[in-house]
VOPAGU-2260 file (C-alpha; in pm, 1 decimal, decimal comma):
REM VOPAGU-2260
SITE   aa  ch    i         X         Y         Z
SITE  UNK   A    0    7435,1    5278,1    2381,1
SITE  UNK   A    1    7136,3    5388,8    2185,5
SITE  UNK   A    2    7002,7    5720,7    2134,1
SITE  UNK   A    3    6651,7    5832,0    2025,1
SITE  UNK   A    4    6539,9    6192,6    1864,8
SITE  UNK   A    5    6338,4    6401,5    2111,6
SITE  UNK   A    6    6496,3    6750,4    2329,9
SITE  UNK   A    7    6495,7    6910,4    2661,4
SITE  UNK   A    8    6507,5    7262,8    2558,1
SITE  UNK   A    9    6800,1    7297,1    2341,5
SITE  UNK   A   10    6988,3    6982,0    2444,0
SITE  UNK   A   11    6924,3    6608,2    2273,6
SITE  UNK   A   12    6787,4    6326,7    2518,8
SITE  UNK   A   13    7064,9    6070,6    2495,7
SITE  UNK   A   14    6891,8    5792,8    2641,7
SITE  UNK   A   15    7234,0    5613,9    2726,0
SITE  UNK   A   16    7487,7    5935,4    2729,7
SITE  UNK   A   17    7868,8    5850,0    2603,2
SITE  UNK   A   18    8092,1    5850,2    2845,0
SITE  UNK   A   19    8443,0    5912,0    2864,7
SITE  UNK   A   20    8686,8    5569,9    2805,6
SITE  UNK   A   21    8816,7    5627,8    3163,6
SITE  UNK   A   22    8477,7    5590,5    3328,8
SITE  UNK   A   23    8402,0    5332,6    3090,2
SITE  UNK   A   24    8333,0    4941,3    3195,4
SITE  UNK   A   25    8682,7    4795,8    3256,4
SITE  UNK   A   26    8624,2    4490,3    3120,1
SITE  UNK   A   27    8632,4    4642,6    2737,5
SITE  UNK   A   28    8819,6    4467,6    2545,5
SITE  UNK   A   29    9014,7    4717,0    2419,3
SITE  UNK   A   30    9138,1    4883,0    2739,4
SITE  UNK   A   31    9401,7    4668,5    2947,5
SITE  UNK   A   32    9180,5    4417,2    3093,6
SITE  UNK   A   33    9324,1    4064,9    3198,1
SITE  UNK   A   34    8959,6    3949,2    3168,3
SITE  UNK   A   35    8710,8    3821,5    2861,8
SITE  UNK   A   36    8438,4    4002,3    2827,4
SITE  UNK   A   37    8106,5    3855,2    2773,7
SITE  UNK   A   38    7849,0    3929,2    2547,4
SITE  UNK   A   39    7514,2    3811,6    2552,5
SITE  UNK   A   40    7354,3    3729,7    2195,9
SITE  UNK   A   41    7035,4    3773,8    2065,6
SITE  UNK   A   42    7003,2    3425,4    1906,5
SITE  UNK   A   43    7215,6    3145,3    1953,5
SITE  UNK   A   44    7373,4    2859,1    1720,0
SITE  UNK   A   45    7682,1    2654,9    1653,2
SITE  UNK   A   46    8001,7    2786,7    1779,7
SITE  UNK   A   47    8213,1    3022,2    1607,1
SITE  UNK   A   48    8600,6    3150,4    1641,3
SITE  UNK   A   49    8664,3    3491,9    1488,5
SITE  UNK   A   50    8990,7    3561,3    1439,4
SITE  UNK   A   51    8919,8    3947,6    1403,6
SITE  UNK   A   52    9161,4    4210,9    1285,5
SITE  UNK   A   53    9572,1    4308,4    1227,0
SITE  UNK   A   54    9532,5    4583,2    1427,3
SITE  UNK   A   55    9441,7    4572,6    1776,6
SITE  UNK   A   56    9346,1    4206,2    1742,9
SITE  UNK   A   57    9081,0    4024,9    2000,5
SITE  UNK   A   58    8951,6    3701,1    1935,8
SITE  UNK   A   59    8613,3    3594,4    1952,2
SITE  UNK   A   60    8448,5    3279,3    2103,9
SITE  UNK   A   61    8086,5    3160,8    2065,9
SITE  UNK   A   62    7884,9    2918,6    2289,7
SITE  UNK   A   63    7468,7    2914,0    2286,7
SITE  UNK   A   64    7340,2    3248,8    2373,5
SITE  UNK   A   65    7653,6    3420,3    2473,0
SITE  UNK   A   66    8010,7    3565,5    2288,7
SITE  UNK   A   67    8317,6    3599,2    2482,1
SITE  UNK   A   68    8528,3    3838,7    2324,0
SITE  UNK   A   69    8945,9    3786,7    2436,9
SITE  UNK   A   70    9170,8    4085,7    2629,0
SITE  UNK   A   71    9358,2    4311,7    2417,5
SITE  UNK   A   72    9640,7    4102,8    2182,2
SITE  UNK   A   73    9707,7    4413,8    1982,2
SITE  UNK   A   74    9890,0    4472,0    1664,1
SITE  UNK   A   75    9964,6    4096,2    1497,0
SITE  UNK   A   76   10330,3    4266,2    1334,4
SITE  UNK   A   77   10550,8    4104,4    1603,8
SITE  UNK   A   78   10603,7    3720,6    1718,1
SITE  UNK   A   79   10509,2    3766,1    2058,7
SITE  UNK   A   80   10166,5    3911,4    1941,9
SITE  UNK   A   81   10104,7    3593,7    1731,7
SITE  UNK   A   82   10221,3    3383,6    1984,4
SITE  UNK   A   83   10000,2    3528,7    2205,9
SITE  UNK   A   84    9760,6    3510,9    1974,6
SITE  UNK   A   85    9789,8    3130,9    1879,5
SITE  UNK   A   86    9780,5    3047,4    2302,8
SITE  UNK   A   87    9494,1    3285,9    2325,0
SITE  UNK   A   88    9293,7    3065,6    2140,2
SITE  UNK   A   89    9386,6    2801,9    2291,2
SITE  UNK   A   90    9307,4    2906,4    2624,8
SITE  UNK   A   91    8961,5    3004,1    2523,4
SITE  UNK   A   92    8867,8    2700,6    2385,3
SITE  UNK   A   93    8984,2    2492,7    2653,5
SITE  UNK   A   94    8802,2    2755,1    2926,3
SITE  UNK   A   95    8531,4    2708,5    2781,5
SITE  UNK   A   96    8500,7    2373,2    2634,9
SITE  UNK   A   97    8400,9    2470,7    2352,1
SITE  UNK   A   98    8493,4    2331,6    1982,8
SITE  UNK   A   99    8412,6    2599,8    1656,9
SITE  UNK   A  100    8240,6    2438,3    1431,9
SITE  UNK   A  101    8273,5    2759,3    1182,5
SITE  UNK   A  102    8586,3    2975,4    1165,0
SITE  UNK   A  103    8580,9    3364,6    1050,5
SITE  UNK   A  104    8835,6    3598,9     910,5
SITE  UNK   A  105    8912,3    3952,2     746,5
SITE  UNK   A  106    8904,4    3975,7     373,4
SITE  UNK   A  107    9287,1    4088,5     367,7
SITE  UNK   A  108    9458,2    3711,6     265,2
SITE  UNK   A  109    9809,4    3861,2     430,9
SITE  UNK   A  110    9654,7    3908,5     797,9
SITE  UNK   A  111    9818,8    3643,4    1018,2
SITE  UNK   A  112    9430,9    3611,8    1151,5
SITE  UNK   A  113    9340,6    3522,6     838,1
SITE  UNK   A  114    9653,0    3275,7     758,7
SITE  UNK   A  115    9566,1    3113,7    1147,5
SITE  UNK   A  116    9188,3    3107,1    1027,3
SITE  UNK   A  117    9281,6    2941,2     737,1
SITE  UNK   A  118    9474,1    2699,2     894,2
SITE  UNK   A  119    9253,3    2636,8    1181,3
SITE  UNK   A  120    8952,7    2518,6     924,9
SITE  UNK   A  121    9125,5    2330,0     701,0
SITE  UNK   A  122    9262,6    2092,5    1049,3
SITE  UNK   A  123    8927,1    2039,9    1223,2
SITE  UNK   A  124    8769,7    1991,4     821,9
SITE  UNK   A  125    8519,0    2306,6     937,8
SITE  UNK   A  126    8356,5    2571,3     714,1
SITE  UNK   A  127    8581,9    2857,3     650,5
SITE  UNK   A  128    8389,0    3232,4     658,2
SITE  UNK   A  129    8576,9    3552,6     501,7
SITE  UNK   A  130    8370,8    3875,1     642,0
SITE  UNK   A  131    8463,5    4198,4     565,9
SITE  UNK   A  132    8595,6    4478,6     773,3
SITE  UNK   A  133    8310,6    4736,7     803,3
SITE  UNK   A  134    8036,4    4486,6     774,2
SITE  UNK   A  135    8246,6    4347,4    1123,6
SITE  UNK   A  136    8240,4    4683,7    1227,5
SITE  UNK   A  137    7878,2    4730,5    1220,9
SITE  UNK   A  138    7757,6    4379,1    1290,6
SITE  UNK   A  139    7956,4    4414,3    1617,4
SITE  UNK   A  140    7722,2    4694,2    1718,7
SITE  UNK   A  141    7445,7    4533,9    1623,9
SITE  UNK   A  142    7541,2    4256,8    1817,5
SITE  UNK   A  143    7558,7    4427,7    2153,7
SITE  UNK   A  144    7252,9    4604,1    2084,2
SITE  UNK   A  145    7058,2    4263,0    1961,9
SITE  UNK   A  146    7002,2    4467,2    1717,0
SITE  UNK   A  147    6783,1    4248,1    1412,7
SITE  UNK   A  148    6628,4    4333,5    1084,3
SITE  UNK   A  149    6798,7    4605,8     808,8
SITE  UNK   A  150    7044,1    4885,4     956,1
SITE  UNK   A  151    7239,3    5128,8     873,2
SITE  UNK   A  152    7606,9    5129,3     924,8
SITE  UNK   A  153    7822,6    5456,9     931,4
SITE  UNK   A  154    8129,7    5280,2     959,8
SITE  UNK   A  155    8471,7    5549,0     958,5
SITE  UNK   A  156    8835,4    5464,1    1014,1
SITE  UNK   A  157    9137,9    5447,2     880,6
SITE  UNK   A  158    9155,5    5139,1     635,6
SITE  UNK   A  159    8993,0    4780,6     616,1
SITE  UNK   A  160    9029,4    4583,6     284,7
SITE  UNK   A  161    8695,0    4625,8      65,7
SITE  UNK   A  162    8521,6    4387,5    -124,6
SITE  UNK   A  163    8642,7    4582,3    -430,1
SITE  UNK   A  164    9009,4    4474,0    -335,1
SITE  UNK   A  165    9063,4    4844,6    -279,7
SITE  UNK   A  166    9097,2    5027,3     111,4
SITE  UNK   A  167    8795,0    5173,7     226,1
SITE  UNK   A  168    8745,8    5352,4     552,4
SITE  UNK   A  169    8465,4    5632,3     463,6
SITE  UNK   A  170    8166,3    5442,5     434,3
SITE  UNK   A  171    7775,5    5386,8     442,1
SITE  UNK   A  172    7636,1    5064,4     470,3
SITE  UNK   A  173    7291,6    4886,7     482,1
SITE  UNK   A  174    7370,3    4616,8     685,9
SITE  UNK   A  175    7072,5    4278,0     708,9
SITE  UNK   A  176    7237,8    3967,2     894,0
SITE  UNK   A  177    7492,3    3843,3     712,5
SITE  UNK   A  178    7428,3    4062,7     410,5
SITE  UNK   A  179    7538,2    4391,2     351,7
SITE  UNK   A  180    7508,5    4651,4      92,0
SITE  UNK   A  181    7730,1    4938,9      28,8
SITE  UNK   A  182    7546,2    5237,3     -59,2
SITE  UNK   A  183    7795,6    5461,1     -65,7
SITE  UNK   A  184    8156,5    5569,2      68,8
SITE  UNK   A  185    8351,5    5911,3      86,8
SITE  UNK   A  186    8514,6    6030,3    -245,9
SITE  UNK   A  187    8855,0    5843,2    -296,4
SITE  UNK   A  188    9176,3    6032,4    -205,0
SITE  UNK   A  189    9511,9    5929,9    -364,4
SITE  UNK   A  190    9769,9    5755,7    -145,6
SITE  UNK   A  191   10122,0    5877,7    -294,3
SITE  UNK   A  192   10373,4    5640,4    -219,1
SITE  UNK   A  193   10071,4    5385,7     -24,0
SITE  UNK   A  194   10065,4    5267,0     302,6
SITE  UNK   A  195   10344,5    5556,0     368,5
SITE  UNK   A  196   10111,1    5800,0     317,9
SITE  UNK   A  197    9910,8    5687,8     636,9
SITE  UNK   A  198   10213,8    5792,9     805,1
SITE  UNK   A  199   10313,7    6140,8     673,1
SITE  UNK   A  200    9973,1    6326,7     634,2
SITE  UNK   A  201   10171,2    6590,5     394,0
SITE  UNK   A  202   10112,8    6328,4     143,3
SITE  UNK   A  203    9725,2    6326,1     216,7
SITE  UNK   A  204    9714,0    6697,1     172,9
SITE  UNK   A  205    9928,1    6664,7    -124,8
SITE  UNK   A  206    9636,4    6415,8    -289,6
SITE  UNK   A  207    9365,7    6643,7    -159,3
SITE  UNK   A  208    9528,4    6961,9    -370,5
SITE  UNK   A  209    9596,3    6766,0    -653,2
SITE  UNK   A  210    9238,7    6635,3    -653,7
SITE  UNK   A  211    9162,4    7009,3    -615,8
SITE  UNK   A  212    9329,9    7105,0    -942,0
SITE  UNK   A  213    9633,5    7261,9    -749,2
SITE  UNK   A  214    9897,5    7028,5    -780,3
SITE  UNK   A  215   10130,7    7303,7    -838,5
SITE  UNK   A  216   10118,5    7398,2    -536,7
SITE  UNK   A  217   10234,5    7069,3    -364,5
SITE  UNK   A  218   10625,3    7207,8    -340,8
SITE  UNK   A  219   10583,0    7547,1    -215,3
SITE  UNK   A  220   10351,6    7413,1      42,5
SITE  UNK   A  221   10574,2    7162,3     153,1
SITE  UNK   A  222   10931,1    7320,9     122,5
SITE  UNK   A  223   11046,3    7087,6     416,7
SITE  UNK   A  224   10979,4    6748,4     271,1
SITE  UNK   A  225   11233,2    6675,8      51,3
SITE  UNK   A  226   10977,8    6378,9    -158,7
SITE  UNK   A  227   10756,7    6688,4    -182,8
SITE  UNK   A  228   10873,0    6712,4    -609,7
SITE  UNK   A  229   10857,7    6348,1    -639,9
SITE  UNK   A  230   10495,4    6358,2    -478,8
SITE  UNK   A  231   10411,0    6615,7    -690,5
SITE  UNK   A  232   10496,2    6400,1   -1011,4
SITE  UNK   A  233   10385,0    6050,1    -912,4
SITE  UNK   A  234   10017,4    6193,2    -837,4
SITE  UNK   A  235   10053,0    6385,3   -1172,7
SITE  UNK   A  236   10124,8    6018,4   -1339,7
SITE  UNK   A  237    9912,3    5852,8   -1060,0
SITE  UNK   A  238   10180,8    5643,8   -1036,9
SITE  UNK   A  239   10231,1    5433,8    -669,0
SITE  UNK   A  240    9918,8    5620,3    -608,5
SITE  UNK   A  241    9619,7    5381,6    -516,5
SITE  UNK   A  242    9312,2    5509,5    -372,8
SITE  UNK   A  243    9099,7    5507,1     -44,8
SITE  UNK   A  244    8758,4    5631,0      68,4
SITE  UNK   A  245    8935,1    5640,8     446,2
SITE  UNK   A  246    8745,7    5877,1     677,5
SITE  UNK   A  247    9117,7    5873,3     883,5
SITE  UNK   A  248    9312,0    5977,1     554,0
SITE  UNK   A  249    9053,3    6273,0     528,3
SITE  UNK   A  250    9145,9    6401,3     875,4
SITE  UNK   A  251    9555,5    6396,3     782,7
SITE  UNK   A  252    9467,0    6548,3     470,5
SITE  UNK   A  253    9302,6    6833,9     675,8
SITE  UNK   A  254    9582,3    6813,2     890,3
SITE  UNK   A  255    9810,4    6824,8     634,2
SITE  UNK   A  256    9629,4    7154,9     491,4
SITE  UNK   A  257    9652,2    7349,2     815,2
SITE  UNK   A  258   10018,1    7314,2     872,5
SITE  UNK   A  259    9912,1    7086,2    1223,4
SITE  UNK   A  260   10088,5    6760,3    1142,0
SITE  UNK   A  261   10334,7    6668,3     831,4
SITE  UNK   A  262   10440,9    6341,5     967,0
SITE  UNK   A  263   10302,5    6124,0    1241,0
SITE  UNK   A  264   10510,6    5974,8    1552,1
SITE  UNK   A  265   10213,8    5753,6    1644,0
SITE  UNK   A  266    9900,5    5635,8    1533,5
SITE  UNK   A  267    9579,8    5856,4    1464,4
SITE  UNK   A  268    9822,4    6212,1    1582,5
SITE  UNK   A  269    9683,4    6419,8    1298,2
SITE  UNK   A  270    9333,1    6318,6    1403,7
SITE  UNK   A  271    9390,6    6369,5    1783,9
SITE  UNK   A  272    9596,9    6711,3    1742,0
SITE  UNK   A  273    9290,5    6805,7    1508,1
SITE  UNK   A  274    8982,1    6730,7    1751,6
SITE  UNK   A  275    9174,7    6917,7    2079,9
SITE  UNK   A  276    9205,8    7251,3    1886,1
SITE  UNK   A  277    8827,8    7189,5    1788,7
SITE  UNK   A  278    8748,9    7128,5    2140,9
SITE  UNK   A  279    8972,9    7454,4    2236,3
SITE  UNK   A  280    8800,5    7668,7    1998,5
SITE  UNK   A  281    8412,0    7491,5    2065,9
SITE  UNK   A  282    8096,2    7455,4    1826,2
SITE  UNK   A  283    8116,1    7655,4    1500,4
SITE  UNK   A  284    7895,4    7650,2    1215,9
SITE  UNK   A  285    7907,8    7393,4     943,8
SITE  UNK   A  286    8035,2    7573,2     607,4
SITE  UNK   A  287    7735,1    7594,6     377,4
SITE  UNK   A  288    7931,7    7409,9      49,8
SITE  UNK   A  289    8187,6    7185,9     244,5
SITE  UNK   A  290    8026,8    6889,3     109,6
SITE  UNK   A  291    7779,5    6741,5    -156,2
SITE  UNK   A  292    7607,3    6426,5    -179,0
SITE  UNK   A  293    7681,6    6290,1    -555,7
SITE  UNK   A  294    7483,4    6125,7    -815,1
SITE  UNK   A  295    7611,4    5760,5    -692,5
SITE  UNK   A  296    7557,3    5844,5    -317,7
SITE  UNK   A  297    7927,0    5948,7    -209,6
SITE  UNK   A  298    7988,6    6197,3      -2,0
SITE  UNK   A  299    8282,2    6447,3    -109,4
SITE  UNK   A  300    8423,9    6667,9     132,5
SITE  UNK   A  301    8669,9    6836,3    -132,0
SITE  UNK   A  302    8529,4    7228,5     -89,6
SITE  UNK   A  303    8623,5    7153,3     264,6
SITE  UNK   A  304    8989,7    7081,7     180,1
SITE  UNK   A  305    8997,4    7356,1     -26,9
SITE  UNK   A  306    8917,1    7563,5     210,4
SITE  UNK   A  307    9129,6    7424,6     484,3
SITE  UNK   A  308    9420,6    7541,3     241,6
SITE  UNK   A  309    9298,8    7879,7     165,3
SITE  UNK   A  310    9256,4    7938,0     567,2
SITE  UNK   A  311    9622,2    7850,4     610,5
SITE  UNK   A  312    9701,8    8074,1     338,0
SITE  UNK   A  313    9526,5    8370,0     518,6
SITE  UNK   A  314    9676,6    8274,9     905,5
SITE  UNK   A  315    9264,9    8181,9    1012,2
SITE  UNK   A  316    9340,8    8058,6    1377,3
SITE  UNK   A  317    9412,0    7678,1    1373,1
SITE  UNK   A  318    9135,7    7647,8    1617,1
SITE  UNK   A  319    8871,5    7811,1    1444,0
SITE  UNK   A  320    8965,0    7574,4    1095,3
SITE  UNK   A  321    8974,4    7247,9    1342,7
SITE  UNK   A  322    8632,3    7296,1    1426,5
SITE  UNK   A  323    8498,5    7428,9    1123,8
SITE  UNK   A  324    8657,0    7125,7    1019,3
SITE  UNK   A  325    8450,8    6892,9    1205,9
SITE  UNK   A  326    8112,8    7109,3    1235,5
SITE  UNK   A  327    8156,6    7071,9     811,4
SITE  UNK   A  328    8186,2    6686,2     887,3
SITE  UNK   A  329    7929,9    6652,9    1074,6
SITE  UNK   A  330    7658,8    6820,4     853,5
SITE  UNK   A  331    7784,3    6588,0     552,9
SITE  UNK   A  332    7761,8    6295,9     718,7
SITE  UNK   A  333    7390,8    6354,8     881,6
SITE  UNK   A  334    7258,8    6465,1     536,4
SITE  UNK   A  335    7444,2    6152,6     415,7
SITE  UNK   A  336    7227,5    5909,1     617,4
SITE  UNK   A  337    6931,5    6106,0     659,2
SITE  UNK   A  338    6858,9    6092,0     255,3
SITE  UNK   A  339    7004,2    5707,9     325,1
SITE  UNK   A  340    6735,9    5628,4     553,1
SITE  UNK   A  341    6455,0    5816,3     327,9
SITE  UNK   A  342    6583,4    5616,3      22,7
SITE  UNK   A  343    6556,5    5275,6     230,1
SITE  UNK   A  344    6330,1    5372,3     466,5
SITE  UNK   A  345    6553,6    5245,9     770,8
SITE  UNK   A  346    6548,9    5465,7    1066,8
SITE  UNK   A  347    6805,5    5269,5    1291,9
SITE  UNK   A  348    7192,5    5337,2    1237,4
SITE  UNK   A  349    7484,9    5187,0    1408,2
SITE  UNK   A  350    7831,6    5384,4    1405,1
SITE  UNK   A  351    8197,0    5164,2    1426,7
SITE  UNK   A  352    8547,2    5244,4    1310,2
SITE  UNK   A  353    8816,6    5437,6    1504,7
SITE  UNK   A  354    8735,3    5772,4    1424,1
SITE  UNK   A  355    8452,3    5775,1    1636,6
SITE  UNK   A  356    8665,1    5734,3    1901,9
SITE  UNK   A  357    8643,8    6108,8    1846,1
SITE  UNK   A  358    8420,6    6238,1    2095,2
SITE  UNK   A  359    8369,0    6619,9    1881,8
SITE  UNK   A  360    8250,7    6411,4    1578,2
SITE  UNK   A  361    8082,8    6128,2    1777,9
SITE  UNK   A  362    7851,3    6348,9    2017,9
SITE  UNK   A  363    7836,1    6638,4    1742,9
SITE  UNK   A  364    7646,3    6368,0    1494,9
SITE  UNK   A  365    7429,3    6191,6    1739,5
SITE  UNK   A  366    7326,1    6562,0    1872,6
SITE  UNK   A  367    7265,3    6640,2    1528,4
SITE  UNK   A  368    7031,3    6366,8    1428,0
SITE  UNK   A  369    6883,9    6357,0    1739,2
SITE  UNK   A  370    6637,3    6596,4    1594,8
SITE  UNK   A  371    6563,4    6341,6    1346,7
SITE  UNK   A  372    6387,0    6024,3    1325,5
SITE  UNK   A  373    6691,2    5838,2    1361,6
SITE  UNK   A  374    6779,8    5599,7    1680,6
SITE  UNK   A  375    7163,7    5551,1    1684,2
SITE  UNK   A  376    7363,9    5303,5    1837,9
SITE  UNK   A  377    7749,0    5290,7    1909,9
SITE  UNK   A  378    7906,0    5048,8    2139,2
SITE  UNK   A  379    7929,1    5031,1    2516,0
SITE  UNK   A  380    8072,1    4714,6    2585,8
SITE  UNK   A  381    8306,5    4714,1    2259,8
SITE  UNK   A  382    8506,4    5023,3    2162,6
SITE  UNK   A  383    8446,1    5156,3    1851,6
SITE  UNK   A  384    8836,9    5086,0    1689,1
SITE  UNK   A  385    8973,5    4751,3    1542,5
SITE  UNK   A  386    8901,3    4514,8    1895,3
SITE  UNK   A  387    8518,3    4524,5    1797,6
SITE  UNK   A  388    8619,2    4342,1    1489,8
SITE  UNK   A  389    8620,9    4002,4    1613,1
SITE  UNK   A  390    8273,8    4023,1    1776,5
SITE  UNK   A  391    8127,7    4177,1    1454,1
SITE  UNK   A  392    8279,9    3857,3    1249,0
SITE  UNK   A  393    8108,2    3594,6    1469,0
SITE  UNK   A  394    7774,3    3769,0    1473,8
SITE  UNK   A  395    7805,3    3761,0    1082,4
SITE  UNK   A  396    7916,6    3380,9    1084,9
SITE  UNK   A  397    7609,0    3304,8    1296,8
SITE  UNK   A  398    7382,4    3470,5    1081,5
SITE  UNK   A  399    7536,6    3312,6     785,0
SITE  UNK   A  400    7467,1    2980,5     911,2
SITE  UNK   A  401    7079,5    3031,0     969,2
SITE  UNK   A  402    7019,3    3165,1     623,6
């Protein structure tokens, strides 16, 4: 869907309005769906398998002038999922008689998609094509949008393996066929103890008041979590601590701050339990110093953490900070790719990754630059999360192979 600036009265035109998932086109990939779902491409070429992501894993088939992107396979942790995975393949190439004559695959070498891709190539003697995660992301809009030429790419979730060998997930992207450029990313947060830390968003606040200068706070604030001391000391000796620009890890810090959510039960809770209270509480202003725009083109949210703990201090409603939360967020991030777009003169950005599967951040920034001269794009046919990924790799492979 594509939005262009203009207003009636004091409401954006949205020249194809989101929609909620449930009134959404069934045949997503992402929703349960026992169907492919096609995608017609702006250019053709040879045929291409994409492999896509770990999480919420679709594959991706290419024939002439059209994609065909697989059902939902899901997480790739389990040996049913791979299984699945391995006949899905199968099935799609014999449906469709096609044979890849180029293979793609996420950076990360421990993905089973990546270990199949491998595989896969070095049987049929075909080129092999690593693409990376947010690049995916973004090309997979721009695919469904036939979308040609230099973009942006806002691309926000909770991890994909950079270039850098480090996790990203906060990040701004000029984005030219198979080329992209990172331009910039959010200010790194620690992740005390790693991947556990995407679990238990105490941690996250943890690295966000250490980062602060308040590390001395970490125990009193968590009194509950017994690794609160040992948190405390490993971020001290940034020890086990490695470091992300994730967009997700930003909302459990937040989280974190406000008391909402130490630990997780599922997947993306902080985040979720976050946006309802902003939606309960409604639009807010943006704080004036929540963010700043450094010298290398990152984007640091840390006055915004700060204050997220000082609010909790003082018993602010949890509403009120949720939505100052975002309405901060959103200001950061349209300043962000407005100066973006005057630096590169690029007027055109596409938005992927799973937070903007976040409709109070989604519609708040596309309202917001809708003033501007920015058209934005987003997906209609793909969801935003970790499904789009495989669509986004073949539309890079294709480009690849007509440089």
């Amino acid at each position: 869907m594509a939005y262009r600036n203009g207003s009636i009265g004091s409401w954006p035109v949205a020249i194809a309005p989101l929609q909620p998932l449930t009134q959404r086109n069934r045949s997503i990939p992402g929703l349960a769906n026992p169907l492919d779902t096609q995608i017609s491409l702006a250019t053709g070429g040879p045929s291409v398998l994409a492999c896509g992501a770990w999480l919420k894993n679709t594959v991706c088939l290419t024939q002439g002038s059209h994609a065909y992107i697989s059902p939902l396979i899901g997480d790739l942790a389990t040996a049913d999922a791979r299984n699945q995975f391995d006949e899905t393949v199968q099935r799609m190439c014999r449906d469709y008689s096609i044979q890849p004559a180029i293979v793609t695959h996420d950076l990360h070498p421990d993905f089973y998609s990546t270990q199949f891709a491998q595989t896969y190539a070095e049987r049929l003697q075909i080129p092999l094509l690593a693409v990376q995660h947010h690049h995916a992301h973004i090309a997979a809009v721009c695919t469904e949008h036939q979308l040609t030429g230099p973009v942006l790419g806002l691309a926000l979730d909770g991890v994909g393996l950079g270039t850098d060998n480090t996790p990203w997930g906060g990040e701004l992207l000029l984005v030219d066929g198979a080329r992209f450029e990172r331009l910039g990313h959010l200010t790194p947060l620690a992740l005390p103890g790693g991947d556990r830390a995407a679990q238990e968003p105490w941690r996250m606040a943890a690295a966000a008041l250490a980062r602060l200068d308040r590390g001395t706070e970490i125990t009193r604030r968590f009194p509950d979590q017994p690794a609160a001391a040992t948190v405390a000391a490993m971020l001290t000796s940034n020890v086990n601590c490695p470091h992300t620009s994730s967009m997700g890890r930003l909302f459990d810090a937040a989280a974190g701050l406000l008391g909402i959510c130490a630990v997780q039960s599922h997947e993306a809770q902080a985040a979720i339990q976050l946006q309802q209270l902003a939606e309960h509480y409604g639009e807010t202003e943006a704080m004036a110093d929540g963010y700043r725009i450094d010298a290398n083109n990152n984007l640091d949210f840390s006055l915004l953490l700060a204050a997220m703990a000082d609010y909790h201090d003082a018993a602010y409603p949890t509403n009120l900070a949720a939505a100052l939360f975002h309405a901060t967020l959103i200001a950061g991030l349209a300043a962000w790719v407005e100066q973006a777009g005057k630096q590169h003169g690029i007027s055109r950005l596409a938005l992927g990754g799973g937070c903007f599967h976040n409709a109070v951040l989604r519609n708040g920034l596309v309202r917001r630059l809708a003033f501007t001269s920015f058209n934005v794009f987003s997906g209609q046919q793909v969801l935003p999360d970790d499904s789009a990924i495989a669509l986004g790799q073949a539309w890079v492979a294709l480009q690849h192979m007509q440089v």
